[in-house]
N, C-alpha and C positions, 0 to 999 in steps of 0.2 A: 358238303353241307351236312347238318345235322337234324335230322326230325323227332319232333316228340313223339312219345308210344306212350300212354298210360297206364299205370302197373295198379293192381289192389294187393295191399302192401296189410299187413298183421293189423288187424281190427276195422280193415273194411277201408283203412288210409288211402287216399289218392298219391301215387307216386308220379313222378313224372321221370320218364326214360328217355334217355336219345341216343339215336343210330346215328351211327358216324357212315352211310352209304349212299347212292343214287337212290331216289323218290322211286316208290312203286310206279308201276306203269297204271293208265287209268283200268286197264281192261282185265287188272289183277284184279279186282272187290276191295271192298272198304277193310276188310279180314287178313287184308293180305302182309301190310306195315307188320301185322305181329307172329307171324311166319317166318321160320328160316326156309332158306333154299337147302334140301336134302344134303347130306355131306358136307356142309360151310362147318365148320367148326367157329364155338362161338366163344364168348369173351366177355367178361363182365369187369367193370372197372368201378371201383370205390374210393371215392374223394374219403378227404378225410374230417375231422369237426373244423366248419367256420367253413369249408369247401362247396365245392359244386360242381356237376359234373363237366361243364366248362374248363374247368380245370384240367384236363384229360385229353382235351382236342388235338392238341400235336400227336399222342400217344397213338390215340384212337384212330386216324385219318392214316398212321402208316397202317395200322392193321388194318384197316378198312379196305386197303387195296385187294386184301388177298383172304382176308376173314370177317366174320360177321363179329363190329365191336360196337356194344352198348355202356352208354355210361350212365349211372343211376343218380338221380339227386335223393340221397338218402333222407326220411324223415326230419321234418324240418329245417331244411336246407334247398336254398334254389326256388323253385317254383312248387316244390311238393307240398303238401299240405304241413301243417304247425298246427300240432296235439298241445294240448294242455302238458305241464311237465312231468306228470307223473309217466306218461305214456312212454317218454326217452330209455325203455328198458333194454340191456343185452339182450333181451331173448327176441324181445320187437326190433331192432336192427338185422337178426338175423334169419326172422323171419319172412322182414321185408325181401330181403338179398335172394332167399331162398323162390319166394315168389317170383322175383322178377328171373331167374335162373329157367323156372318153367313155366309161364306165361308166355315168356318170350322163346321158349321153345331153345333154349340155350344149351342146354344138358348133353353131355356134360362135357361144361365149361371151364376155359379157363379164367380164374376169379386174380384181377390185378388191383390190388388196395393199396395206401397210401395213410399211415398213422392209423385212427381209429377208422378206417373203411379195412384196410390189414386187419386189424383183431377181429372184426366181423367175418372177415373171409376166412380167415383159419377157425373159424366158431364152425362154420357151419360147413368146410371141410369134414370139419374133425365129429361133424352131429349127421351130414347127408352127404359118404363118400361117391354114393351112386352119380351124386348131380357136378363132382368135379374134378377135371383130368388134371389140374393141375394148379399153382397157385407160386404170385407174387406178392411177397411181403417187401412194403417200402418204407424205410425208419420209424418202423414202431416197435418199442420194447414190450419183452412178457415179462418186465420184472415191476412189483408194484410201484409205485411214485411215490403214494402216500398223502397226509392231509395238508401239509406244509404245501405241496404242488397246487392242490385247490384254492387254497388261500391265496395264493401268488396269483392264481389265475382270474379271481374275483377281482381282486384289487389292481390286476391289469385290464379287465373291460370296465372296471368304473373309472379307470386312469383317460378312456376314449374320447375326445374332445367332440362328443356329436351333440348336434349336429355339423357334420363336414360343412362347407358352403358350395364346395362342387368336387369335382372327381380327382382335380388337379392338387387338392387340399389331402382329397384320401391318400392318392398315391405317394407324395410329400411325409405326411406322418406316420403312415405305416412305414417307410422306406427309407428315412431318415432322420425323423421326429421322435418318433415312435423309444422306450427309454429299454427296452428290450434287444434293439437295431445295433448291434457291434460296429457294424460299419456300413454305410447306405448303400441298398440292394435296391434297384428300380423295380426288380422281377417281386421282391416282397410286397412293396406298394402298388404293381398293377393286379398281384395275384387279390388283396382284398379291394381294390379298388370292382371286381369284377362280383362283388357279393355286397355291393352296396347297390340300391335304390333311392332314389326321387321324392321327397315327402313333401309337405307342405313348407315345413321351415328347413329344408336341407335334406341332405345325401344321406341315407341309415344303412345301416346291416339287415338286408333280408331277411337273418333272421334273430331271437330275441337270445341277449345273452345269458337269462336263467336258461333257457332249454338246456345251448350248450353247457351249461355247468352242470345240469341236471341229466345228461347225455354221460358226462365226463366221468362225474359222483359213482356212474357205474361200474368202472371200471379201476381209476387210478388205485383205491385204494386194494385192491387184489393182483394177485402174479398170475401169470396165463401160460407157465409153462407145461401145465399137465393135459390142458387144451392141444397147446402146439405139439406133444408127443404121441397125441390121438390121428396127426393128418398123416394119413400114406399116401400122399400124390406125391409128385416130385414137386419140389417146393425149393425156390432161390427167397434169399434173404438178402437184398439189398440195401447199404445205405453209402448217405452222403458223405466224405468224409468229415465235412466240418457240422455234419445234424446231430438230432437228440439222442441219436445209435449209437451207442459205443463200438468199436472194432472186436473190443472183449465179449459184450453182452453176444452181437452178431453173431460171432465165431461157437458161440455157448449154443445158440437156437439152432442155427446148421447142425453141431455134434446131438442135437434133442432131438431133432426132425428125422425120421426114419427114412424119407429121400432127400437131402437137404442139401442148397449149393450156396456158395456166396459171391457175392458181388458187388465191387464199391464203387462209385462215382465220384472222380476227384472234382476237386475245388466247388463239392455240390453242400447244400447244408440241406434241412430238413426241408425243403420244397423241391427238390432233384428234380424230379420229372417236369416239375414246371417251368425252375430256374433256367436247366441245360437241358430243356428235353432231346439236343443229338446225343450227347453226352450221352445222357438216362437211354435212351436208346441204344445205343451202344453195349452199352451195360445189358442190358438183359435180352436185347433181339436171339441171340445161338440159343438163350434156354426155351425162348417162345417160339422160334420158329423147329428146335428139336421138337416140341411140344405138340404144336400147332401142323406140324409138315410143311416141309417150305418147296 
């Protein structure tokens, strides 16, 4: 099961966290949810934009067995609060990250992200090496996108036919409808099916698509390779065969990374860990549990 913990996140933000563990005992104190147990090594995991920390639950439940694994709903995303858009800054992503690292008494963690929850973790690798032993990067590029990508990306959430009418509608469009959809993936359609909510006239997006764009705007148009050659942890670069990774770029960040390994997931596209999480498991379990001690 997963319990929520709540994080104060860069400007005083309400975050919402959850442990993938057994519930405190009552006779621990109300103090106790945001405690580790002495020696657990801990684990922080980063959805990526449009995500949620739901998203992680397979991932999180294996470590769970044997580590202390948190997943964070990043600033406006999930149940966490939704700032105005100015607030969507790099520096407030990885401040939040950095918060919830030692609030929850994580340190030093290992940080496993996923597209832009990755660029945060290697942010703040590479700015507070004290608070992390080690770091998972999952299909996200350090090379710029550029303004063409943003525009593509506007004009595919006003392409959104929302209101949905129900869940079965979401999973459908995102999964098959959807004019982005190569070929129908049900795992595409339940992944946003699980970041929508219940409104008055229909099913929406948790959260507001200016954010995410406003979230985005931070980063596409700049490269992050000078970022990723500041991280000294040991650091796997993971991607899906068939995702936004290229094999070349991947191979490029491994040779930049000063501990650097790589790792691919076949037949995974840019949702890996959610698509085939034994798969994605698979894939990275020897470097986390080298990591983590198994």
């Amino acid at each position: 099961m997963a319990r929520r913990i709540d994080v104060t996140g860069a400007g005083g933000l309400r975050l919402a966290a959850w442990e993938f563990a057994d519930p405190p005992k009552p006779e621990a104190g109300p103090d106790a949810e945001a405690e580790a147990e002495p020696g657990v090594p801990g684990v922080l995991l980063l959805h990526g934009l449009m995500g949620r920390a739901s998203h992680w639950a397979a991932t999180a439940r294996r470590l769970a067995e044997r580590h202390r694994a948190v997943a964070l709903d990043q600033r406006g995303h999930g149940q966490s609060d939704k700032p105005p858009p100015a607030a969507y800054t790099r520096e407030a992503y990885v401040e939040d990250a950095e918060a919830a690292v030692e609030q929850l008494g994580l340190a030093p963690a290992v940080l496993v992200g996923h597209a832009m929850g990755a660029l945060t973790a290697w942010q703040l690798a590479a700015e507070r090496p004290d608070l992390v032993r080690g770091l998972v990067i999952c299909d996200m590029r350090a090379s710029a996108l550029g303004g063409a990508s943003q525009r593509e990306w506007a004009d595919w959430f006003r392409s959104w036919p929302v209101p949905f009418a129900n869940l079965a509608d979401v999973r459908k469009w995102f999964g098959e409808d959807d004019p982005r959809v190569e070929r129908p993936s049900p795992a595409r359609g339940a992944f946003y099916a699980e970041v929508m909510h219940e409104c008055e006239d229909g099913w929406r997006p948790v959260f507001h698509p200016r954010h995410m764009l406003s979230s985005r705007a931070t980063w596409v148009y700049d490269a992050h390779w000078e970022e990723l050659a500041q991280v000294r942890c040991p650091t796997l670069v993971v991607r899906g065969v068939d995702g936004e990774l290229g094999r070349a770029e991947a191979q490029e960040m491994v040779r930049v990374l000063p501990r650097g390994e790589y790792a691919e997931v076949p037949d995974a596209g840019h949702l890996a860990h959610y698509d085939l999480p034994g798969a994605w498991w698979r894939a990275v379990s020897p470097f986390l549990d080298r990591l983590l001690g198994d």
